[in-house]
NULUMSE-947145 format. One line per 3 residues: number of its first residue (from 1); their letters; for each residue x, y, z of C-alpha. Coordinates in steps of 0.05 Angstrom, whole numbers, plus 5000, padded with zeros to 4 digits. Each point is the difference from the previous one (the first is absolute). Layout:
<pts>
NUM	A	X,Y,Z; ...
</pts>
This chain:
<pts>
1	XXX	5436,5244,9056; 4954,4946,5019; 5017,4921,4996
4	XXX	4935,4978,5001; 4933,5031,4963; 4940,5005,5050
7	XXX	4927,5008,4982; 4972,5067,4998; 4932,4974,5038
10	XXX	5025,4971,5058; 5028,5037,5065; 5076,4993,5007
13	XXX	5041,5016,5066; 5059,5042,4972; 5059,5023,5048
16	XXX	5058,5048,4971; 5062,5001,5039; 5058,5033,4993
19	XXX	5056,4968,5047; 5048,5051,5005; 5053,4957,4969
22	XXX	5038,5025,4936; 4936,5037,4979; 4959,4916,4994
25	XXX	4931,5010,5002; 4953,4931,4999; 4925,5006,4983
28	XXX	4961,4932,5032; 4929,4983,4973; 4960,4956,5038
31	XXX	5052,4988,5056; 5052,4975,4947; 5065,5045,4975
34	XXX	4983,5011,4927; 5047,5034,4979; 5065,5042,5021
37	XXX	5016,5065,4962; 5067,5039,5013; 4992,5085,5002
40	XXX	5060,5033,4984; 5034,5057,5036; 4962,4989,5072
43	XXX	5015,4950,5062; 4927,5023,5029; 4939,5027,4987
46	XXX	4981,5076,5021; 4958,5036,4976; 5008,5079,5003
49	XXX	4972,5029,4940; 4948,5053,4983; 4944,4938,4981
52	XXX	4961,4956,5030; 5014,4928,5006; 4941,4956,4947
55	XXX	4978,4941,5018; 4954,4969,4939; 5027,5064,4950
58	XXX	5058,4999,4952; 5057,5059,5016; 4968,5066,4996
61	XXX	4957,4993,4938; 4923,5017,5004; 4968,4943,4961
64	XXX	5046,4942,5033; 4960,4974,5040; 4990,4926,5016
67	XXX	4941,4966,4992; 4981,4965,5061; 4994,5004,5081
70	XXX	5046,5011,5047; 4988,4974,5071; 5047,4996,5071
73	XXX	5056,5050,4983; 5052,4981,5051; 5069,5045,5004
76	XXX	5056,4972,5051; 5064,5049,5021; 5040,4930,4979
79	XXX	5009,4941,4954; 4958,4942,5014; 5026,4928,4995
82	XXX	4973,4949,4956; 4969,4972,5051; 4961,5055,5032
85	XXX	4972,5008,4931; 4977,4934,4994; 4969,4999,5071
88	XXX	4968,5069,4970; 4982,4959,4940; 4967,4941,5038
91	XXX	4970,5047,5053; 4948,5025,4948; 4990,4921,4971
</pts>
């Protein structure tokens, strides 16, 4: 869950990393960690399953759909550091 609440009309950098640590996954908004979220059962994220992965759509449900635009999908092969991700964050300032 979120900390903060961020307006719906105005574009937002948001990074999701999962740091491979006790299953701790952070979410950063705007270059800033905003919150840290603990998944149970898993040290990493992989993905095997029979489904695609959604970006902007809720699980597998048909009418989930966020309303808004995506932009700049990035995908790394590791965890970056808070600071990367607010050199990311500044890069597009």
């Amino acid at each position: 869950s979120s900390l903060n609440t961020y307006a719906s009309s105005q574009w937002h950098h948001v990074v999701f990393v999962n740091t491979g640590v006790a299953g701790e996954q952070k979410i950063y908004v705007n270059g800033v960690d905003d919150s840290e979220v603990t998944a149970s059962e898993t040290s990493s994220f992989s993905y095997t399953g029979p489904h695609s992965i959604r970006l902007g759509r809720r699980g597998v449900c048909n009418d989930s759909y966020r309303n808004g635009k995506i932009d700049d999908v990035r995908i790394w092969n590791r965890a970056l550091s808070s600071t990367e991700i607010q050199m990311l964050y500044d890069s597009y300032q």
